[in-house]
CHARMM internal coordinates of N, CA and C (Angstrom, degrees):
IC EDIT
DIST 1 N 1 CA 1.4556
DIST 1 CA 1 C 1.5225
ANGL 1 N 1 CA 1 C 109.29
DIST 1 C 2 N 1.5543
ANGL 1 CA 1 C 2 N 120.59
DIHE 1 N 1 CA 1 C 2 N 126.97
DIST 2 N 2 CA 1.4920
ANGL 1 C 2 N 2 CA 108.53
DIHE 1 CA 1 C 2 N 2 CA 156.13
DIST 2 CA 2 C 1.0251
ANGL 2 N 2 CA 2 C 129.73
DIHE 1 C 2 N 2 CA 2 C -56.62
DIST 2 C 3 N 1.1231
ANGL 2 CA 2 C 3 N 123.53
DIHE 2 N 2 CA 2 C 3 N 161.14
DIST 3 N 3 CA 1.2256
ANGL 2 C 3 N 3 CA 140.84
DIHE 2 CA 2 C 3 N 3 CA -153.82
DIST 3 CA 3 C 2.2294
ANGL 3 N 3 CA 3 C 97.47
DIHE 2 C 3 N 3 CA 3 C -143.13
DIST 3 C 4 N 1.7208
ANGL 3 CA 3 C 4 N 91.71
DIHE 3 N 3 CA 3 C 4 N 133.03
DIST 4 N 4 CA 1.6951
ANGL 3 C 4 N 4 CA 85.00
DIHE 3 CA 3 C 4 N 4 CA 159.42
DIST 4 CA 4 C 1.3446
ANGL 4 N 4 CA 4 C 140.49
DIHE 3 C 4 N 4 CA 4 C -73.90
DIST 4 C 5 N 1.3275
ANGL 4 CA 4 C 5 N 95.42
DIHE 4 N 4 CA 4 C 5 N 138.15
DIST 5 N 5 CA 1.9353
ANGL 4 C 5 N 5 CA 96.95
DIHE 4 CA 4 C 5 N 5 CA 171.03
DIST 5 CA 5 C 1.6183
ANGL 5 N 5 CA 5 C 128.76
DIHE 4 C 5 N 5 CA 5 C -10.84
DIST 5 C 6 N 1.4187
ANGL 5 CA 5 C 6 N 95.85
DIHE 5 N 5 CA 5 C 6 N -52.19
DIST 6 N 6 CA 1.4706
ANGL 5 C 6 N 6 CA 99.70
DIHE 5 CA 5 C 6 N 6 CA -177.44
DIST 6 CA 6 C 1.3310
ANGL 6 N 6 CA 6 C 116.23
DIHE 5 C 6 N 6 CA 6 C -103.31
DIST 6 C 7 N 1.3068
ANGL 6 CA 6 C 7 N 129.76
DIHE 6 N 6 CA 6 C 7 N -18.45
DIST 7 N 7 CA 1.3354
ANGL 6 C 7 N 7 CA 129.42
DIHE 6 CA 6 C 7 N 7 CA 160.54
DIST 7 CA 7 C 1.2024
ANGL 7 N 7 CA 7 C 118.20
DIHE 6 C 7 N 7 CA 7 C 80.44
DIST 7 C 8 N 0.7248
ANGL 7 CA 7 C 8 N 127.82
DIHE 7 N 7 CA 7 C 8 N 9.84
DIST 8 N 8 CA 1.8010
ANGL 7 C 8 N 8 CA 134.02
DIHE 7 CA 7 C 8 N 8 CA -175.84
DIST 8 CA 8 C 1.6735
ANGL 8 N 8 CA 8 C 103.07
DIHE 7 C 8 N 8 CA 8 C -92.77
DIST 8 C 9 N 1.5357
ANGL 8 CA 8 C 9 N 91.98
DIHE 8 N 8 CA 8 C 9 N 162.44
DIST 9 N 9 CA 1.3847
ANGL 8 C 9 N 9 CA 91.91
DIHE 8 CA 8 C 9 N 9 CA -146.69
DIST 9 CA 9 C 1.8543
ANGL 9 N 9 CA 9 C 106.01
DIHE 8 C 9 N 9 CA 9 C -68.60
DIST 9 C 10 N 1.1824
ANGL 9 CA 9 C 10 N 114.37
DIHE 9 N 9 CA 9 C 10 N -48.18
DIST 10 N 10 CA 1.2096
ANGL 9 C 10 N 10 CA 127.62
DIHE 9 CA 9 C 10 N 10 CA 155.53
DIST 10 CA 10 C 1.8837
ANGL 10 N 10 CA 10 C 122.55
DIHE 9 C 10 N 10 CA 10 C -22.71
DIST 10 C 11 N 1.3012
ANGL 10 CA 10 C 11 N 123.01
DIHE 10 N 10 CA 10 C 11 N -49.14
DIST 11 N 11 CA 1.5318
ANGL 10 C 11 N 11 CA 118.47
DIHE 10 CA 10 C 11 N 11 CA 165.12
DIST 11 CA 11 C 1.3516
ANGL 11 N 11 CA 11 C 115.37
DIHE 10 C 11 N 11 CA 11 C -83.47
DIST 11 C 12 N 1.5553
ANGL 11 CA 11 C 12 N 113.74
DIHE 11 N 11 CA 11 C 12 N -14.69
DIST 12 N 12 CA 2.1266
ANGL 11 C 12 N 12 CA 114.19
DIHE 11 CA 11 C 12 N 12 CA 172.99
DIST 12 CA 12 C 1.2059
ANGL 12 N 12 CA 12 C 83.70
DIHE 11 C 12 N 12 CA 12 C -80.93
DIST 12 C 13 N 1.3523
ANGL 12 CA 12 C 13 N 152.55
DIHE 12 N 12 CA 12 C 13 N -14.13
DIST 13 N 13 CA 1.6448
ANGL 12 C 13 N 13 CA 131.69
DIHE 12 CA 12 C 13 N 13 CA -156.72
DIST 13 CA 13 C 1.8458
ANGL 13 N 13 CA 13 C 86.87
DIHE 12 C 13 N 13 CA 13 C -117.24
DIST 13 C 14 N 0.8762
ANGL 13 CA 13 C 14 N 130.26
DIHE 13 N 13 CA 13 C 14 N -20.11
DIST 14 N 14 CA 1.6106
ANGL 13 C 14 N 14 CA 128.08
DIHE 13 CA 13 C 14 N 14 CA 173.59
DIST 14 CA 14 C 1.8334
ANGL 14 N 14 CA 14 C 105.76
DIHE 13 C 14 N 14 CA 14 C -95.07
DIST 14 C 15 N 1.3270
ANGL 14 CA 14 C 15 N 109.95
DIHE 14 N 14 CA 14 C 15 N -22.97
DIST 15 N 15 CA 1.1993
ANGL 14 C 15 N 15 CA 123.28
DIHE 14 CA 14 C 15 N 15 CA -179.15
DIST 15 CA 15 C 1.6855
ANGL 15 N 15 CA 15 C 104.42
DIHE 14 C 15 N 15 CA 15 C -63.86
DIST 15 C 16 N 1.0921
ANGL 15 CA 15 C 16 N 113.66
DIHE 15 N 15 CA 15 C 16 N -53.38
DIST 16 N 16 CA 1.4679
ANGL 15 C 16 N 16 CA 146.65
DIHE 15 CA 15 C 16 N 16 CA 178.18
DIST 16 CA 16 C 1.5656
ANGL 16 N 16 CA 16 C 108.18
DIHE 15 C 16 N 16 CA 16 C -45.49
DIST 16 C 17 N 1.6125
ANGL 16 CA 16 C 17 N 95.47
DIHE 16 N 16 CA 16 C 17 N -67.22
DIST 17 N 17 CA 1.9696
ANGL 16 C 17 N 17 CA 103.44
DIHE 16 CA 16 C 17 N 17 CA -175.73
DIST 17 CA 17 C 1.4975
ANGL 17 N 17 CA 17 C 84.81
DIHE 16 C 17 N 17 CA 17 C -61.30
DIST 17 C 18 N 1.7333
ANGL 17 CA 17 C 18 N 141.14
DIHE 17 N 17 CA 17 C 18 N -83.13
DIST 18 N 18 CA 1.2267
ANGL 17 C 18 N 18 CA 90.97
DIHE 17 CA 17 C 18 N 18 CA -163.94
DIST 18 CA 18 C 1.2274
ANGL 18 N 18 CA 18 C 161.17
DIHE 17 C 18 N 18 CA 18 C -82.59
DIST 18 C 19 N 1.3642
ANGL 18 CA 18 C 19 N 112.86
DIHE 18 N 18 CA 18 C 19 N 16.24
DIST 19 N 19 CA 1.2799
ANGL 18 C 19 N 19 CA 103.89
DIHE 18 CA 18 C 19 N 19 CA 157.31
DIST 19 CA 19 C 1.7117
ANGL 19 N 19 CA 19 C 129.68
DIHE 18 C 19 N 19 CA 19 C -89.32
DIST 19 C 20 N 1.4731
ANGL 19 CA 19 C 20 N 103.82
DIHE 19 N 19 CA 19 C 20 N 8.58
DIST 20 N 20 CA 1.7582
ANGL 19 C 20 N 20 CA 115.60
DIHE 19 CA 19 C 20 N 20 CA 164.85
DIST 20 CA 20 C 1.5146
ANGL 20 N 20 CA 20 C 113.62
DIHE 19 C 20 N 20 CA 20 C -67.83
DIST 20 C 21 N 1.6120
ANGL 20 CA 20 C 21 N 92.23
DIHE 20 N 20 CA 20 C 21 N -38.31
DIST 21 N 21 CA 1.6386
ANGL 20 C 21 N 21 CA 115.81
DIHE 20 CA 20 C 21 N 21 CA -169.61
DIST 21 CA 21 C 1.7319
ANGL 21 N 21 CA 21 C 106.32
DIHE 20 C 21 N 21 CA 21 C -66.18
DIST 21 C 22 N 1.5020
ANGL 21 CA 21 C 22 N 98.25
DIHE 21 N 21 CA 21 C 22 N -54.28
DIST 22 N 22 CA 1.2070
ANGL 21 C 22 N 22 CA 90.42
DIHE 21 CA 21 C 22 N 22 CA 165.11
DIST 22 CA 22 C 1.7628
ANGL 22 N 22 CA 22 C 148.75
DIHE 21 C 22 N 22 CA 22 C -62.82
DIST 22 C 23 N 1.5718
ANGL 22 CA 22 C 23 N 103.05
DIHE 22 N 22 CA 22 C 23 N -32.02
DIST 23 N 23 CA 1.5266
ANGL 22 C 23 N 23 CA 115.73
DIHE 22 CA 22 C 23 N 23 CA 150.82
DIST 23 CA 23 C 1.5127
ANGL 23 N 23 CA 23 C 109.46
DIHE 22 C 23 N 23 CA 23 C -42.85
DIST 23 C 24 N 1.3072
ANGL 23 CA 23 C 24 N 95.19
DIHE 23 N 23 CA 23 C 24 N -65.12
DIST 24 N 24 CA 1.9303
ANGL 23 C 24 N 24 CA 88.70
DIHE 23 CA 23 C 24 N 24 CA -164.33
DIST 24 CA 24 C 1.6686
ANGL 24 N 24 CA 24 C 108.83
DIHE 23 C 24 N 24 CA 24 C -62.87
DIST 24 C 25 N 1.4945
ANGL 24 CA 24 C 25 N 104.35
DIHE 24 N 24 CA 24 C 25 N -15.42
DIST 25 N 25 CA 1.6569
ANGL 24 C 25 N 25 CA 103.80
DIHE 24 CA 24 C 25 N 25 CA 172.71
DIST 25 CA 25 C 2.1124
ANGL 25 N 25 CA 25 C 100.29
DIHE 24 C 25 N 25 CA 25 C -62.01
DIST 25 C 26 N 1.1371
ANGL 25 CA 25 C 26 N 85.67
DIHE 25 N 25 CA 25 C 26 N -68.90
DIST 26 N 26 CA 1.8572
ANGL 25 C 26 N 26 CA 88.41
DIHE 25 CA 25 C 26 N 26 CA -172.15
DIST 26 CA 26 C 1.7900
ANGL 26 N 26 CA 26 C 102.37
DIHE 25 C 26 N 26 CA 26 C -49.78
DIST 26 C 27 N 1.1206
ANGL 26 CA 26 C 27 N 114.22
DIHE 26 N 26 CA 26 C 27 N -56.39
DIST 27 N 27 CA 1.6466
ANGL 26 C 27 N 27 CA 97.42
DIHE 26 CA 26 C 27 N 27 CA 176.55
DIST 27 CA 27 C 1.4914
ANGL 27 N 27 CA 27 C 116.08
DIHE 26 C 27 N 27 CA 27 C -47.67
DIST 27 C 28 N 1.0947
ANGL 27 CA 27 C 28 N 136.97
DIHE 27 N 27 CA 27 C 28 N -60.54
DIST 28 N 28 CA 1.6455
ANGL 27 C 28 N 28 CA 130.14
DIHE 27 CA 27 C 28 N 28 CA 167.23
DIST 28 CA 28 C 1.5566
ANGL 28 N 28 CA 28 C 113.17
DIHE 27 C 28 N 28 CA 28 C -49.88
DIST 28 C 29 N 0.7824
ANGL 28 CA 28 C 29 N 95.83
DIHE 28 N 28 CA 28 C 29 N -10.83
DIST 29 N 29 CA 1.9982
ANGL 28 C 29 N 29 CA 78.63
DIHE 28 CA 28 C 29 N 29 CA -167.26
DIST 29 CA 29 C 1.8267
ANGL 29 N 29 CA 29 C 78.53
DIHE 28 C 29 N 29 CA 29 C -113.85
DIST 29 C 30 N 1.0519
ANGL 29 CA 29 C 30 N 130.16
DIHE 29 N 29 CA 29 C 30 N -7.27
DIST 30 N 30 CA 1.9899
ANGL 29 C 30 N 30 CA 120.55
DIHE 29 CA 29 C 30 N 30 CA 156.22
DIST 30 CA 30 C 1.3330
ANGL 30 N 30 CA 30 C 87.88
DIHE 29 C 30 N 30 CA 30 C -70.73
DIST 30 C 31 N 0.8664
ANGL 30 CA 30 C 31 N 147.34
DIHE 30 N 30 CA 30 C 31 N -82.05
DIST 31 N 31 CA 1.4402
ANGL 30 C 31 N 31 CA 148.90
DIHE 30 CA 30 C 31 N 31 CA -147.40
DIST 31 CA 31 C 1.2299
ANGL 31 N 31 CA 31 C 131.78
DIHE 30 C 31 N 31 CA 31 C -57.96
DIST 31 C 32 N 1.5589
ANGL 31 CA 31 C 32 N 100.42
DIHE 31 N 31 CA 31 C 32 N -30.91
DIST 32 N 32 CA 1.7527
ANGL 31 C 32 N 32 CA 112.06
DIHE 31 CA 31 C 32 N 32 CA 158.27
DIST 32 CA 32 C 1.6915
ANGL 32 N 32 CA 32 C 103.84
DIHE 31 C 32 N 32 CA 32 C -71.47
DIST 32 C 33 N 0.9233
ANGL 32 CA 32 C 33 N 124.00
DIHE 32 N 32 CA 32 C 33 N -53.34
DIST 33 N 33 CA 1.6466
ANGL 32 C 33 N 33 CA 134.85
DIHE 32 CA 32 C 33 N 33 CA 167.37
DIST 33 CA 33 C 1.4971
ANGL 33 N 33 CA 33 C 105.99
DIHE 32 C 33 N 33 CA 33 C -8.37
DIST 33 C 34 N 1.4527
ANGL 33 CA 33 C 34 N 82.25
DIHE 33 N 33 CA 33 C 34 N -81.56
DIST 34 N 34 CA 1.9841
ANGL 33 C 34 N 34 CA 103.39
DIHE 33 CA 33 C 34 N 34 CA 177.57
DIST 34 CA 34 C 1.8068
ANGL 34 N 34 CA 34 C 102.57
DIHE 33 C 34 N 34 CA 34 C -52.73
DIST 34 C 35 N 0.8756
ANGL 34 CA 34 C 35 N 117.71
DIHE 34 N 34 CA 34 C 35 N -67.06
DIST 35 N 35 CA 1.6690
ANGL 34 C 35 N 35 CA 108.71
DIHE 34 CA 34 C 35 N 35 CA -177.49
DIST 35 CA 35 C 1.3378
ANGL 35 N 35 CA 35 C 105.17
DIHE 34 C 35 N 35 CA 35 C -29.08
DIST 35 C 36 N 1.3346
ANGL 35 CA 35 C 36 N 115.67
DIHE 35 N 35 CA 35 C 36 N -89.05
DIST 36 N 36 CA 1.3245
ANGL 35 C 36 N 36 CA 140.61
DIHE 35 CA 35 C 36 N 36 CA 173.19
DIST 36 CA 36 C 1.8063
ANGL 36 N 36 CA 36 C 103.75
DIHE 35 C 36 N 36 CA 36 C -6.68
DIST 36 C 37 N 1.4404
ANGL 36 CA 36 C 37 N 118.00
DIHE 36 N 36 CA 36 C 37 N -72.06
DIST 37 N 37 CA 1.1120
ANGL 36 C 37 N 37 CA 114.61
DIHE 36 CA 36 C 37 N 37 CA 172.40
DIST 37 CA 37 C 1.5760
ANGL 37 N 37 CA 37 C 125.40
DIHE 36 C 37 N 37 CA 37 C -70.75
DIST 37 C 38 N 1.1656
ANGL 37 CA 37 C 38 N 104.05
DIHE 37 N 37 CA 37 C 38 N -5.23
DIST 38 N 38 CA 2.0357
ANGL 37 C 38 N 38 CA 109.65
DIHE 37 CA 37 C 38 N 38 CA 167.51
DIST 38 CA 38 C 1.2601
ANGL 38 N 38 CA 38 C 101.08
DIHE 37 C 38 N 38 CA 38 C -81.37
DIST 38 C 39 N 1.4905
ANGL 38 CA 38 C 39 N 111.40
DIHE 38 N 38 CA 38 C 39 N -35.95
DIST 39 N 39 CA 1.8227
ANGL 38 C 39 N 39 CA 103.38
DIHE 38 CA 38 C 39 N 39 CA -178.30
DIST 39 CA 39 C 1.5377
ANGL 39 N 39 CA 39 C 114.10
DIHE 38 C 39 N 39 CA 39 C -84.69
DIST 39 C 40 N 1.3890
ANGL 39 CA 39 C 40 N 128.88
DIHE 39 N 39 CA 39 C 40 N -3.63
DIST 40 N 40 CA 1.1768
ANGL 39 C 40 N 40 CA 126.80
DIHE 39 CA 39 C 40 N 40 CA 179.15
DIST 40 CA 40 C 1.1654
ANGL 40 N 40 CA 40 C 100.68
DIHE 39 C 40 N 40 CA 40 C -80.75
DIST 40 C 41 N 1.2091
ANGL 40 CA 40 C 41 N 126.58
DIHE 40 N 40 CA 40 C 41 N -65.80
DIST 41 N 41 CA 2.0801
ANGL 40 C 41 N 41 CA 143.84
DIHE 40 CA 40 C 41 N 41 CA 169.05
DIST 41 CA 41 C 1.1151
ANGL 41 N 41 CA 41 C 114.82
DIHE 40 C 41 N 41 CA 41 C -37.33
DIST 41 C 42 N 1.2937
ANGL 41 CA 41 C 42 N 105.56
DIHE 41 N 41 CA 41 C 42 N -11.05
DIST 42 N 42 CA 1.9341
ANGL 41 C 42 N 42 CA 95.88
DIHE 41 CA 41 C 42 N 42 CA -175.96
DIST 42 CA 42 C 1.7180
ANGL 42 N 42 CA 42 C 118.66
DIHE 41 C 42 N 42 CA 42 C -132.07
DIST 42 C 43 N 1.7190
ANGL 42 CA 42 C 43 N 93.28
DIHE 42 N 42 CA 42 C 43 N -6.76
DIST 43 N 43 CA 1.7262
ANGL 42 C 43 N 43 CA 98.40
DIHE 42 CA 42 C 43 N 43 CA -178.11
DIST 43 CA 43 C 1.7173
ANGL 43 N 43 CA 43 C 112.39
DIHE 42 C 43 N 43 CA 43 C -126.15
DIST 43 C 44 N 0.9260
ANGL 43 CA 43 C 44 N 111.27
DIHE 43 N 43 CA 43 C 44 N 140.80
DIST 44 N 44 CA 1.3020
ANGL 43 C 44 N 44 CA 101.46
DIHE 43 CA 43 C 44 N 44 CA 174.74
DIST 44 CA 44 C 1.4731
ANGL 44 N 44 CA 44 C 116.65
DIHE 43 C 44 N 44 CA 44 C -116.69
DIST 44 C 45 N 1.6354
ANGL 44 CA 44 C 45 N 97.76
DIHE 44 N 44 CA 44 C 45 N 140.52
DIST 45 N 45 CA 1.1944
ANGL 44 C 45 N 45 CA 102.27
DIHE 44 CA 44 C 45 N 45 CA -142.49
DIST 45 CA 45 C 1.9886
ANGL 45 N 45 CA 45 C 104.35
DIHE 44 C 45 N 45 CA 45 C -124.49
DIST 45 C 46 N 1.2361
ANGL 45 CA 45 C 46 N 131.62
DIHE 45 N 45 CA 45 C 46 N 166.92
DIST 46 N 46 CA 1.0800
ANGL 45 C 46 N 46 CA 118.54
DIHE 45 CA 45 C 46 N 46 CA 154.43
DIST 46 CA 46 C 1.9582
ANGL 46 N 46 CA 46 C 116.61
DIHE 45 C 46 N 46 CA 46 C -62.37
DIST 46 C 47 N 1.5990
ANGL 46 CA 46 C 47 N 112.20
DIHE 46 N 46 CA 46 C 47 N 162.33
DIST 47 N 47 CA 1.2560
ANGL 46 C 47 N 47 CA 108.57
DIHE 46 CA 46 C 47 N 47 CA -162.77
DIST 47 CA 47 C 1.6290
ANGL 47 N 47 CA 47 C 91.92
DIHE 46 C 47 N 47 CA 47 C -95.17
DIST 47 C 48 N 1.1568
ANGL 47 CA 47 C 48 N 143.41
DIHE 47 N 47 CA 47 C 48 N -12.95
DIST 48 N 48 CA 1.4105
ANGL 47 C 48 N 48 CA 129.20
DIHE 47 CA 47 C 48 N 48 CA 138.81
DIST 48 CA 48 C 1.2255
ANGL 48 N 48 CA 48 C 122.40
DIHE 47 C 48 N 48 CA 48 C -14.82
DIST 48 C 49 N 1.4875
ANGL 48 CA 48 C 49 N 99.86
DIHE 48 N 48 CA 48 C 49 N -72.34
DIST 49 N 49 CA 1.7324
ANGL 48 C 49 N 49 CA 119.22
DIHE 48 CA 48 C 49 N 49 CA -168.06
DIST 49 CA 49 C 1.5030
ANGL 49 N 49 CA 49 C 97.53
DIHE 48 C 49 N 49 CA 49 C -67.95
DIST 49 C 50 N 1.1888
ANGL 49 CA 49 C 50 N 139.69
DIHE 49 N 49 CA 49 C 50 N -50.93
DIST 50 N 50 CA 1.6116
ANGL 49 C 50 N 50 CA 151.05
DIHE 49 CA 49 C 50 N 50 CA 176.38
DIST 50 CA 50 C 1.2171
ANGL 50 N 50 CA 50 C 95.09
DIHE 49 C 50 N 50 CA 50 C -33.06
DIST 50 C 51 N 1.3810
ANGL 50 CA 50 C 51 N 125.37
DIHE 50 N 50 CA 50 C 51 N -72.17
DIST 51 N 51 CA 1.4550
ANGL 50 C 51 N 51 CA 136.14
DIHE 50 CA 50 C 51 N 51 CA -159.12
DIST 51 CA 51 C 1.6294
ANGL 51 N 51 CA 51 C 97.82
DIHE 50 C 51 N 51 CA 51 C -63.97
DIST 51 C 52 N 1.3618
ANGL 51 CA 51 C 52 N 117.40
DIHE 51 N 51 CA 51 C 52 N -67.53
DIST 52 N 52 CA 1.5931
ANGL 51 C 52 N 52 CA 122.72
DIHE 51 CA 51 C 52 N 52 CA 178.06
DIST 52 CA 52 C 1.7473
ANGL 52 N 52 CA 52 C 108.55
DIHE 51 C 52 N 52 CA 52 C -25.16
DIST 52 C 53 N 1.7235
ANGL 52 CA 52 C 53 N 113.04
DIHE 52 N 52 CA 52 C 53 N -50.79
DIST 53 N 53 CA 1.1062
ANGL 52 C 53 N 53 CA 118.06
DIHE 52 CA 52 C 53 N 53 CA -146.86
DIST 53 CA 53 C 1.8773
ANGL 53 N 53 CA 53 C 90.39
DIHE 52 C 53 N 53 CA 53 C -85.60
DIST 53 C 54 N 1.4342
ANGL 53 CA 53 C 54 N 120.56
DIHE 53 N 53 CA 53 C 54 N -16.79
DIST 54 N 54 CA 1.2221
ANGL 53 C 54 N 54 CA 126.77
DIHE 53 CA 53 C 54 N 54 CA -154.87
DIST 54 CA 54 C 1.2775
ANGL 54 N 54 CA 54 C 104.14
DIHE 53 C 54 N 54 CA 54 C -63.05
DIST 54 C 55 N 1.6198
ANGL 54 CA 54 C 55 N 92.98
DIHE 54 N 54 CA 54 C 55 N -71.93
DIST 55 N 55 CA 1.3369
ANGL 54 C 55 N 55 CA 140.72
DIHE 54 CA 54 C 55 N 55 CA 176.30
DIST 55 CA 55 C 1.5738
ANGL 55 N 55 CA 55 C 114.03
DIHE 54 C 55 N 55 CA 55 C -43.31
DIST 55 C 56 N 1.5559
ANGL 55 CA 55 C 56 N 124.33
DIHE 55 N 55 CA 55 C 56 N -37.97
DIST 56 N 56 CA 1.5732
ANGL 55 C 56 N 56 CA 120.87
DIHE 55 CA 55 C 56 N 56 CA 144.29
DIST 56 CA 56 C 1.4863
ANGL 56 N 56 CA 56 C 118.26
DIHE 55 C 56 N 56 CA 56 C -41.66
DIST 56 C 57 N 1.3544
ANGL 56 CA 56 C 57 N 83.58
DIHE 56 N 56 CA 56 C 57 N -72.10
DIST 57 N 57 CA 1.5309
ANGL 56 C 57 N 57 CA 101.94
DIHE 56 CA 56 C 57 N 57 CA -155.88
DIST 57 CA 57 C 1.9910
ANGL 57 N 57 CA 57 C 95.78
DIHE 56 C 57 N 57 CA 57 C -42.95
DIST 57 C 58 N 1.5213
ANGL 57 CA 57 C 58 N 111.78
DIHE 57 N 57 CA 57 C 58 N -70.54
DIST 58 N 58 CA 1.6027
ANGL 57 C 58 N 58 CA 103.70
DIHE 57 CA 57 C 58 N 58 CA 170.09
DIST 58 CA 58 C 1.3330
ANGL 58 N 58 CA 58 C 129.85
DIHE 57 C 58 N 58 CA 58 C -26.86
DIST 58 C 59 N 1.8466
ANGL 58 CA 58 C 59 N 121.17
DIHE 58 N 58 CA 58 C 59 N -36.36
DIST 59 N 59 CA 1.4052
ANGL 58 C 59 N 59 CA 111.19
DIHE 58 CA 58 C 59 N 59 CA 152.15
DIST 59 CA 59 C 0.4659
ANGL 59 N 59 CA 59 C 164.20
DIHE 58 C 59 N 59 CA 59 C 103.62
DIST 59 C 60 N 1.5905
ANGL 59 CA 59 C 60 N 90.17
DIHE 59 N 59 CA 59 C 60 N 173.67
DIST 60 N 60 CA 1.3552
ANGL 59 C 60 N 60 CA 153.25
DIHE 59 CA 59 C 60 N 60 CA 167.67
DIST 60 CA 60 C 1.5556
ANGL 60 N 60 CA 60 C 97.27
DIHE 59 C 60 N 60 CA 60 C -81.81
DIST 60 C 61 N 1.4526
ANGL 60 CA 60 C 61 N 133.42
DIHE 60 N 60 CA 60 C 61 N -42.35
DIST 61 N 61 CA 1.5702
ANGL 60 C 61 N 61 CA 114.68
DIHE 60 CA 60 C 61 N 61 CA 177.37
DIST 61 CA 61 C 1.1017
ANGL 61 N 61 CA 61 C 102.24
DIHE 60 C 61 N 61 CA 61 C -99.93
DIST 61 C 62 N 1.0642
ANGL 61 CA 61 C 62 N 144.41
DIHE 61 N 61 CA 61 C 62 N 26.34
DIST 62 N 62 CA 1.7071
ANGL 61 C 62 N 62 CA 140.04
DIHE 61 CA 61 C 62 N 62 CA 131.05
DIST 62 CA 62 C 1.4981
ANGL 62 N 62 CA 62 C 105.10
DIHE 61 C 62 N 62 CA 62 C -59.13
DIST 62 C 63 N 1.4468
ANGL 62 CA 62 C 63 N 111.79
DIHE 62 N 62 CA 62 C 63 N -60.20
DIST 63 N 63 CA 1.5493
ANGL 62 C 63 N 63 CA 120.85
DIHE 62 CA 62 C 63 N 63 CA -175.15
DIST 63 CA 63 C 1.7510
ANGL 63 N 63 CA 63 C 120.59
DIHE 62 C 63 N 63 CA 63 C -54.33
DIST 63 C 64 N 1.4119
ANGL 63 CA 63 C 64 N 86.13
DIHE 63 N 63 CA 63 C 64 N -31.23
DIST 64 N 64 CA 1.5694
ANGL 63 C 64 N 64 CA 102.15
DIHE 63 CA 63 C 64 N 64 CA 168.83
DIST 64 CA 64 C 1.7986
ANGL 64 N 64 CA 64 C 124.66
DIHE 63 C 64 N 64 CA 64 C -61.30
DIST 64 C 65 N 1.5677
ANGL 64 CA 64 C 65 N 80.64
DIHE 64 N 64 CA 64 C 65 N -55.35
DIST 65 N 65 CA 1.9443
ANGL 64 C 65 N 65 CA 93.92
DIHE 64 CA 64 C 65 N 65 CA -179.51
DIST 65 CA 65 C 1.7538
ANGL 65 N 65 CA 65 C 93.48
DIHE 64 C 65 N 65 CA 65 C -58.05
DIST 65 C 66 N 1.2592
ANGL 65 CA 65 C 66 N 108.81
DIHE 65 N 65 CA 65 C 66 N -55.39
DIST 66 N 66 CA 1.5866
ANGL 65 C 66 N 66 CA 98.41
DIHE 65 CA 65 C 66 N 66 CA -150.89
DIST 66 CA 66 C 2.0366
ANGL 66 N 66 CA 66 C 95.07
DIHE 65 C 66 N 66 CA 66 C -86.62
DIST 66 C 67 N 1.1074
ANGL 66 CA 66 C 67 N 159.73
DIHE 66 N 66 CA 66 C 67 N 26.30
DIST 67 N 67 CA 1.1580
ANGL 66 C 67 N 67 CA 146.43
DIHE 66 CA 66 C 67 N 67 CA 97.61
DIST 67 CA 67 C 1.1790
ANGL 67 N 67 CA 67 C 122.45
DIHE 66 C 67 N 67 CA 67 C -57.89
DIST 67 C 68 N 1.5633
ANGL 67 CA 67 C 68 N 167.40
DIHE 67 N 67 CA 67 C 68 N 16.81
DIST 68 N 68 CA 1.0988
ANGL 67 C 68 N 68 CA 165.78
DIHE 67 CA 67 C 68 N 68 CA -4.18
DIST 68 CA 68 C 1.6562
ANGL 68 N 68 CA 68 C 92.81
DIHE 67 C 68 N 68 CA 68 C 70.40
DIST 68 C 69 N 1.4929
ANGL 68 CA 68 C 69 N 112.53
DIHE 68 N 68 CA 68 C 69 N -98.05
DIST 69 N 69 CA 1.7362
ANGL 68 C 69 N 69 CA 102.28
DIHE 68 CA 68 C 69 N 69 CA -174.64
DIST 69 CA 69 C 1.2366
ANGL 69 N 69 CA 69 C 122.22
DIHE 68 C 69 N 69 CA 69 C -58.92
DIST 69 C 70 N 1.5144
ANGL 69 CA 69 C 70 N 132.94
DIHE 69 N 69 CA 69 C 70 N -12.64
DIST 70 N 70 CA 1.3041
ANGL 69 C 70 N 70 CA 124.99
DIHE 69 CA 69 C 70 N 70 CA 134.27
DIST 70 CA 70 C 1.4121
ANGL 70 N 70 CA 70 C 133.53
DIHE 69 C 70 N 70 CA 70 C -43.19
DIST 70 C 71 N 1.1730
ANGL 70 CA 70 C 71 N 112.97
DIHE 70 N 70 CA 70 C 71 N -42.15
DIST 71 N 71 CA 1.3653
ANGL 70 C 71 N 71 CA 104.81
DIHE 70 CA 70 C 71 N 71 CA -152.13
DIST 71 CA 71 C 1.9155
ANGL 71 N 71 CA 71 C 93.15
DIHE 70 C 71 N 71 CA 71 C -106.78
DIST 71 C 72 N 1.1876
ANGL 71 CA 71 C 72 N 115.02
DIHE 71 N 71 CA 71 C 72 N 7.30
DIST 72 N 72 CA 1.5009
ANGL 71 C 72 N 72 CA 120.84
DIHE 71 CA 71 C 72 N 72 CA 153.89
DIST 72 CA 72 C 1.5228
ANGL 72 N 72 CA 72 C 120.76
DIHE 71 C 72 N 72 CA 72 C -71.39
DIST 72 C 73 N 1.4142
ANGL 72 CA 72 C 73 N 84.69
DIHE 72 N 72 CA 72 C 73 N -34.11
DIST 73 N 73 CA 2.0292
ANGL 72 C 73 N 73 CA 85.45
DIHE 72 CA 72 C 73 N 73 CA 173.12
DIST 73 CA 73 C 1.4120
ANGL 73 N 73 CA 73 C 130.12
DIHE 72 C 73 N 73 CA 73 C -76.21
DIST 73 C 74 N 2.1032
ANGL 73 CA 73 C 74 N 101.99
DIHE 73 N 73 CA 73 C 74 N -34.28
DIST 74 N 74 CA 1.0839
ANGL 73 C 74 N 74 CA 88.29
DIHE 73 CA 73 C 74 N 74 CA 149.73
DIST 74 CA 74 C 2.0640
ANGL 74 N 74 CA 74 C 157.92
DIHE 73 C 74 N 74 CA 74 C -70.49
END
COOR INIT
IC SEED 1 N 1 CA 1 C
IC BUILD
C-alpha cells in the first residue's frame, strides 16, 4: 500500500478515509449498475430512453473497472 509523503500519523489516517471513501464510491455506483439493469429487464421503454439508460449504465462500469485497477496499486 502507498503510503504519504509525509507520513505522519494524521495524513496515513486521512490517507486511509480516502481510500474508504473511495470503496464505498465503487460499492454505490455497483448498485446503481444493478438497478439500472433491473429497470432495463423489467420496463419497457422507448429506445431513446434504452440508449440514455445504456450509455450510463456503461459508464459507470468503466468507472468501476478503472477505480478497482487503481485502487490495486494502491
Amino acid at each position: 500500500m502507498l503510503t504519504p509523503i509525509n507520513n505522519t500519523k494524521t495524513d496515513t489516517k486521512e490517507f486511509k478515509n480516502v481510500i474508504n471513501l473511495m470503496k464505498d464510491n465503487v460499492d454505490s455506483t455497483k448498485d446503481i449498475i444493478n438497478q439500472i439493469d433491473d429497470f432495463l429487464e423489467t420496463k419497457l421503454l422507448p429506445k431513446s430512453v434504452l440508449d440514455l439508460l445504456i450509455t450510463q449504465r456503461n459508464t459507470y462500469a468503466v468507472n468501476v473497472m478503472n477505480s478497482l485497477k487503481m485502487m490495486k496499486r494502491i
